[in-house]
N, C-alpha and C positions, 0 to 999 in steps of 0.2 A: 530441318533435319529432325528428324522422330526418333525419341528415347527408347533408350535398347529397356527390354521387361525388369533387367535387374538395377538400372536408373529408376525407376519410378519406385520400386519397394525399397530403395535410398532414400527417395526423397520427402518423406514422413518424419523420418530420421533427421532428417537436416533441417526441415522446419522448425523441429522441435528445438532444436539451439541454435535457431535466428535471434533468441534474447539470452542475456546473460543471466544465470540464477544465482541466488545467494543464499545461505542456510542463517536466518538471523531469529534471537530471542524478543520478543517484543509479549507488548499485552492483547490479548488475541480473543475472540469469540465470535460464535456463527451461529444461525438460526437457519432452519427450511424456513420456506419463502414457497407460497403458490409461483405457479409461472405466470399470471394475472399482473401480480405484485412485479417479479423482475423485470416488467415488460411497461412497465404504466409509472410503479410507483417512487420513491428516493430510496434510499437503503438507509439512509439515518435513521427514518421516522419509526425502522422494524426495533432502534434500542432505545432503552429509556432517558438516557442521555443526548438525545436529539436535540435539544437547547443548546447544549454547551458545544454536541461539534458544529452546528449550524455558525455559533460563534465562531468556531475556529477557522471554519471555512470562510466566513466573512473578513474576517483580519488577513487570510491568503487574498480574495478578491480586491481589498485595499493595496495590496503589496502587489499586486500583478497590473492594477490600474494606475500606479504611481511608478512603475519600474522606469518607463519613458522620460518620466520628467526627472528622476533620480540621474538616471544614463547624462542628461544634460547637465543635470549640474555639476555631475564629475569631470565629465570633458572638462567644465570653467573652470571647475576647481576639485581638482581631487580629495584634499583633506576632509572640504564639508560634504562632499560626496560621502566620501569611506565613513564619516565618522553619524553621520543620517540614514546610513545602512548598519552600522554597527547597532545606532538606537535604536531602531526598527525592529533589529531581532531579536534585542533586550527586551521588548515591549512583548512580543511575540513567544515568546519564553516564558515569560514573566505571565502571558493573558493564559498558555499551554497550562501550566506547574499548576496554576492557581485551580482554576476550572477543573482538572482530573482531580486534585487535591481533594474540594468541594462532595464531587459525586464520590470519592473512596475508590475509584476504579483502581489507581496507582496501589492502594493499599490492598484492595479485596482479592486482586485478583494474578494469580501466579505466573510469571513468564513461560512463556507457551515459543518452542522451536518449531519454526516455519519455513518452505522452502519456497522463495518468492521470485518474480521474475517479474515483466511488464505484461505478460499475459495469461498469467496465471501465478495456482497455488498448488502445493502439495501439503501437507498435515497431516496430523493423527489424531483419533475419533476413538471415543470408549465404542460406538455403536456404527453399525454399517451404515450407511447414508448411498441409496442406490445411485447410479449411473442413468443423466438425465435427469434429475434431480437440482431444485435451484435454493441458492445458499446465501443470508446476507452477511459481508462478511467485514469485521471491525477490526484493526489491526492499529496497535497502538505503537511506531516505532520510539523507539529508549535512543537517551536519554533525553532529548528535546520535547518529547511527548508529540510525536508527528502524525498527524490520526489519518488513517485510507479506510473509508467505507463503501464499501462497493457490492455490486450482486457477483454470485458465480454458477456454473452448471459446473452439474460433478461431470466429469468426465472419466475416472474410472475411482473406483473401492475394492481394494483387495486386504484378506486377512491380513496380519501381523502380530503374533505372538498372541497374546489376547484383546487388543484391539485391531483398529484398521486405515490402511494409508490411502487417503483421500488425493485424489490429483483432482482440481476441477479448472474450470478455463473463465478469468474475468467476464463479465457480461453488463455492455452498457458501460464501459468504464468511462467516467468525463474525464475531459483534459486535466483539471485539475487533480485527480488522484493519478490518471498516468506522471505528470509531472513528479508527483510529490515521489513515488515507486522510482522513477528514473534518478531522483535526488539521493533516494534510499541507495540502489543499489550501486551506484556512482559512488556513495559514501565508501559503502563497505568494499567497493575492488578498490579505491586507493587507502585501506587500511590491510586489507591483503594484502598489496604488494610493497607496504613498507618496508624496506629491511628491519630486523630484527636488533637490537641493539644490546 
């Protein structure tokens, strides 16, 4: 069966909230990036803290390689399950604080409102940054210090007041920072939907 013409100019529209978005504060910055770079290179290596997330990203890699054998030993036994996950994330917290601490990112740099989804970002920009344009982008979520570094293409820039609202579309995303986005915005709809107290 073939869509009627005003089905298809729907269906832009619906793609576009195939993912769920969330408006959240975190610590935020972005570089232009050749398109050479988005296609070849990491996106850590474009900040000068590429050590510390390299770290960080290696302590998720430990935690994703041990999940299986965690999973087993809750089945035996639940307490030393929950409480080998509990330390895990102590440790994980603990390796996050320290590390941002160190480079002053937590201190230098001011929480920046982002509008973030699994496939994308929207944001605001002192300066236009064109359409087709690729972006490396560092997003630091609060309070556990949850770092996603990833590439993006702008996808559109339009004035706003005296700056300008950047939409651009993830590019190259690895599992691991889709993960970590999907952890993010999971947080924030079941703090959403809290009642109010």
């Amino acid at each position: 069966m073939s869509e009627k013409p005003q089905d298809l100019k729907k269906k832009p529209e619906r793609e576009k909230r195939d993912f769920f978005r969330i408006s959240q504060d975190v610590i935020f910055d972005y570089k232009l990036v050749e398109a050479y770079t988005a296609e070849n290179d990491s996106p850590e290596v474009e900040f000068d803290d590429a050590v510390s997330l390299g770290l960080i990203n290696e302590l998720r890699r430990l935690d994703r390689d041990n999940a299986q054998t965690l999973r087993l030993l809750t089945e035996k036994n639940r307490l030393l399950g929950d409480y080998l996950q509990t330390l895990s994330s102590k440790i994980d917290l603990i390796a996050r604080h320290t590390l941002f601490a160190q480079t002053g990112m937590a201190r230098d740099k001011p929480k920046t409102r982002i509008n973030v989804s699994e496939d994308g970002i929207a944001f605001i920009a002192e300066r236009a940054i064109y359409k087709g344009n690729y972006l490396a982008l560092r997003m630091i979520f609060l309070p556990n210090y949850a770092p996603v570094v990833v590439f993006a293409k702008v996808i559109r820039c339009e004035p706003r007041d005296d700056q300008y609202q950047v939409a651009a579309r993830f590019h190259r995303l690895a599992d691991k920072d889709r993960q970590e986005l999907s952890r993010q915005i999971l947080k924030a709809q079941v703090t959403q939907n809290k009642p109010a107290r």
